[in-house]
N, C-alpha and C positions, 0 to 999 in steps of 0.2 A: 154385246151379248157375250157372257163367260162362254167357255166349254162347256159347263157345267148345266146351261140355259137351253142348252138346242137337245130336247127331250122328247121326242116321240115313243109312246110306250102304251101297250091297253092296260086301262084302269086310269091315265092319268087324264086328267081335267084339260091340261094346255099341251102346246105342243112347249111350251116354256115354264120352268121348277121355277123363277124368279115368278114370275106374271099366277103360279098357282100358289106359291109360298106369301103374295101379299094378302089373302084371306086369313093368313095366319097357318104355321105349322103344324099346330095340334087341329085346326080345322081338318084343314088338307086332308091330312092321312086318316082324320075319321070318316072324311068321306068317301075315301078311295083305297082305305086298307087292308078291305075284304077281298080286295081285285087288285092290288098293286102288283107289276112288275115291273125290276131295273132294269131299262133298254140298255143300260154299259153292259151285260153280263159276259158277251166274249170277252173284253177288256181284263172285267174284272176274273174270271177262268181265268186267262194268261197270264195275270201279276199272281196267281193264288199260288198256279202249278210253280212259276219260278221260285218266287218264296219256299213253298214248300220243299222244293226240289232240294233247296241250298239249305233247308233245316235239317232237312233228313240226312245232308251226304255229311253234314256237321257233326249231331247232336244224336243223333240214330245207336250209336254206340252206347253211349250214358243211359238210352231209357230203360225202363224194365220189363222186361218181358212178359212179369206178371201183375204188372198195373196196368189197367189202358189210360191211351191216350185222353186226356179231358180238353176240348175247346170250347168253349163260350161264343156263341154268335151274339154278340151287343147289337139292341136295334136292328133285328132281323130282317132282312128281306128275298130270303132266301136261298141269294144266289152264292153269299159265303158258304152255307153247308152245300147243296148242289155241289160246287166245284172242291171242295174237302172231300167227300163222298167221292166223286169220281174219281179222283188224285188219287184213292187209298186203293177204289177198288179197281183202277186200271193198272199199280203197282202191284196187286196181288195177280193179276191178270199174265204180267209181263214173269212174274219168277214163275208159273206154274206154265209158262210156255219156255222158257229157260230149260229150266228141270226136264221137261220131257226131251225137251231138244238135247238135253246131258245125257240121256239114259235111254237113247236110239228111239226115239220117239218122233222124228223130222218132221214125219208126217203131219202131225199135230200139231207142231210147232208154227207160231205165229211168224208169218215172214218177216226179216229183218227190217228195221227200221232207220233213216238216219237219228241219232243222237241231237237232239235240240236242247233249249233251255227249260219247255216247259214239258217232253218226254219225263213223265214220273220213272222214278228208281224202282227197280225189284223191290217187292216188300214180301220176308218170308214167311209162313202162315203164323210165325211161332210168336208173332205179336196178336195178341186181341186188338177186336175191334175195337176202334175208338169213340170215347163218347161224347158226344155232343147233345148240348143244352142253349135253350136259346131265350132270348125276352125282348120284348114289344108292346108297346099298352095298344098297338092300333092294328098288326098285320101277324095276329097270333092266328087268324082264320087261315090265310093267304096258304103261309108256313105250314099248318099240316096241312092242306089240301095239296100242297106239290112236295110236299118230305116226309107224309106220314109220320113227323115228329111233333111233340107238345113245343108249346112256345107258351112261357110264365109272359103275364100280361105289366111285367115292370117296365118303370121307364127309369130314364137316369138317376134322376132325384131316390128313388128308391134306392137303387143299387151302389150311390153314394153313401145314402144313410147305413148301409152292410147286407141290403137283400142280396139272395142269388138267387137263380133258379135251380127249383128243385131238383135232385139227381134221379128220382123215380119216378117215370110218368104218371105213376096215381097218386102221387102228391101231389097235391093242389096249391098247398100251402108255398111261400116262396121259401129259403132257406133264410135264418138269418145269421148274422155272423156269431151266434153264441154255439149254434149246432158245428158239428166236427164235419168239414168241407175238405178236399184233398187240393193241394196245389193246382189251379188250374193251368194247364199246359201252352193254352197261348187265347185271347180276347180277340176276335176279330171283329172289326167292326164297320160298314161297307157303307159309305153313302151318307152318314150321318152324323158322326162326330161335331160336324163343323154346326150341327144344330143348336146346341147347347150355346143357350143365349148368352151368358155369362164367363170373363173369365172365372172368375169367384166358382161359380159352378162346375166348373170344368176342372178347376182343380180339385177342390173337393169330389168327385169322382173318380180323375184319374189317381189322388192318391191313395183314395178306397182301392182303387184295381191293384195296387203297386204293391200291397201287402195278402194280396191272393193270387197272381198269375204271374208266370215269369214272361210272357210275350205278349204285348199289343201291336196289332196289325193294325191300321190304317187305311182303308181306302176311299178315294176321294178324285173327283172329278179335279182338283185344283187341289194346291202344297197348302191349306187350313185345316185344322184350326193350327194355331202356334201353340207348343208347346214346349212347357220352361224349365231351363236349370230349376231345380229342388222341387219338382212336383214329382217325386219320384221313380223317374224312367232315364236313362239317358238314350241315345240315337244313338241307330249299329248301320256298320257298315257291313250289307251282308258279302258284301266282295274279301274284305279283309278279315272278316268277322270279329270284329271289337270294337269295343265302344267308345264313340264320340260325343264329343261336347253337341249339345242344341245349337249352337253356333258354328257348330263347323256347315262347310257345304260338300256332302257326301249324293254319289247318283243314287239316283231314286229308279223302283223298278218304275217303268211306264210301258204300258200294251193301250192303243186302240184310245188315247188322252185320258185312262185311266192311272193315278198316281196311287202306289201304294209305297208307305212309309212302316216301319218297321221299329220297334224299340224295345229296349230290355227292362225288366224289372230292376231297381237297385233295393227293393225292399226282400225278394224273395232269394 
């Protein structure tokens, strides 16, 4: 049995993703997509916080002040935005107890912390929130019941073809790529990448994503799916921050047998 296999979670059928996945994928999650949750999600919290931790102390300079943030949650299960969410707002948290602690405020000031990897950075108010969009054809219920956010009911096949999800919640409609879309800021996608039956598929999707978003996140119980020289992403090292070959062997974040992989657009 994978790591991947020993799944204890409510809403799920087995205590095993192999032994519920031989009914078939698209069953599965119709059946349990209204109640799904990921039992990795400390796991997957501690690869997000690092991650993001190392994007921010990087790439935080270059954003804009007066654009927000865009993330894509692909194949949602809620626990990418959840731990996004928290990351931003315990970074707003941490400078507005700074600040007071600067300006004879002690009192108020949240007692010191030691510095880890997944400790979020200061985030100053003078960036807008960030916005997140999410899609799922099975666990769009799930999604806003714990994020109070819409979830587009697309599945991959779609968002290869050029759907997105729409950027205003009373938009029903999905987006498609002829409408005027802003850069997305990074694709996260937790738990499922490795579903997508087909290489053939796979590519055709990841190189739809490759000419709209400069970052795909990865997360995955196990180092799948493979992903290839000319499919438009290469593999970062976020220790060194540059880009490597698919072939190199770079460390990967890992918390709690959760692996998350990281790569850069070379289309955007």
């Amino acid at each position: 049995m994978s790591r991947g296999d020993r799944v204890v979670a409510s809403g799920n059928l087995s205590h095993s993703m192999r032994e519920n996945y031989q009914q078939g994928v698209s069953e599965y999650y119709g059946k349990v997509g209204s109640v799904y949750r990921n039992p990795h999600f400390p796991g997957i919290r501690r690869c997000m916080f690092q991650w993001l931790n190392r994007w921010w102390q990087m790439e935080s300079t270059s954003l804009s002040m007066q654009d927000e943030i865009l993330m894509f949650d692909m194949a949602c299960g809620r626990s990418a935005t959840i731990a996004f969410r928290e990351w931003w707002e315990l970074g707003r948290k941490l400078h507005e107890s700074l600040k007071r602690a600067n300006y004879g405020g002690n009192a108020l000031a949240e007692p010191p912390r030691k510095k880890t990897q997944t400790m979020p950075p200061p985030i100053p108010p003078e960036y807008p929130q960030p916005k997140i969009v999410a899609a799922d054809p099975f666990t769009s219920v799930a999604y806003y019941e714990r994020t109070s956010l819409p979830s587009s009911r697309l599945s991959f096949k779609d968002i290869s073809e050029g759907s997105l999800p729409p950027l205003q919640p009373e938009t029903s409609a999905p987006e498609s790529s002829a409408v005027a879309y802003p850069t997305i800021d990074m694709v996260i996608c937790s738990f499922a990448l490795h579903l997508v039956e087909t290489p053939s598929e796979l590519f055709s999707l990841l190189w739809e994503l490759s000419s709209k978003t400069r970052w795909l996140v990865v997360l995955a119980p196990h180092k799948k799916p493979e992903i290839k020289e000319g499919w438009g992403w290469c593999k970062w090292d976020i220790e060194s921050w540059t880009s490597r070959r698919m072939t190199d062997n770079i460390p990967e974040i890992l918390h709690e047998r959760v692996h998350c992989r990281v790569y850069r657009s070379l289309n955007v």
